[in-house]
N, C-alpha and C positions, 0 to 999 in steps of 0.2 A: 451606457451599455444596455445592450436590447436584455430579456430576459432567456431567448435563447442563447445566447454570447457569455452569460455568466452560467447559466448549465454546462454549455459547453468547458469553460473555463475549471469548474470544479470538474466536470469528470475526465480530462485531462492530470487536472492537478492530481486527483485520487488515484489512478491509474499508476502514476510514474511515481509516486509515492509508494505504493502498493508491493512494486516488483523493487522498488529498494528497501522495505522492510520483510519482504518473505524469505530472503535469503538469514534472516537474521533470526539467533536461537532456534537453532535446528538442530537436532540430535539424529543422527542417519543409523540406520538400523547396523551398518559397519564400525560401530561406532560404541554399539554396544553389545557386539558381535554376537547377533540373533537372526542373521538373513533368514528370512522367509523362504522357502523355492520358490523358484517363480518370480522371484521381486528383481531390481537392481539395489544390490548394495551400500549405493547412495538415497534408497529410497526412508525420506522420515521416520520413526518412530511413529511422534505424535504430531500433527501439523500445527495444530493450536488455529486452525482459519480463523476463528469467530473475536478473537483475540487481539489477531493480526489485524482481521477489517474492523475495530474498534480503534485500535491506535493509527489503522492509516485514517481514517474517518477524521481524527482529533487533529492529526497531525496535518492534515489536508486543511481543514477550516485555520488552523493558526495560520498558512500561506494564502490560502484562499481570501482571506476578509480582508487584508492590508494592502494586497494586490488588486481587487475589485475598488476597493477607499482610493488608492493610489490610480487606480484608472480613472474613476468618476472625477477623482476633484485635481487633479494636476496634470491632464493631458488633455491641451486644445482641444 
């Protein structure tokens, strides 16, 4: 694999990792019935980002490195 091809490959990975952990532990402001005016309903509380792109980061390298290993040494 070129070392374009493995960037590519992680920000792929990180990505679609990303949007299946943002949905998760999410408290919506309807939720703790405080809407803001102005907001929608199903808008966050607190989003937690910095938390979230830590664990997709973690979570991404555990699929990332075995997949790259698995590329380099067992495909023609």
């Amino acid at each position: 694999m070129t070392i374009t091809s493995v960037i590519v490959l992680f920000s792929v990975f990180w990505f679609i990792i990303l949007f299946i952990i943002l949905p998760l532990n999410v408290t919506t402001q309807k939720d703790v019935e405080n809407i803001v005016p102005g907001t929608a309903p199903s808008s966050p509380v607190k989003s937690n980002l910095k938390k979230k792109f830590y664990i997709t980061t973690i979570v991404t390298l555990l699929v990332w490195v075995p997949t790259c290993f698995g590329i380099n040494f067992f495909m023609p």
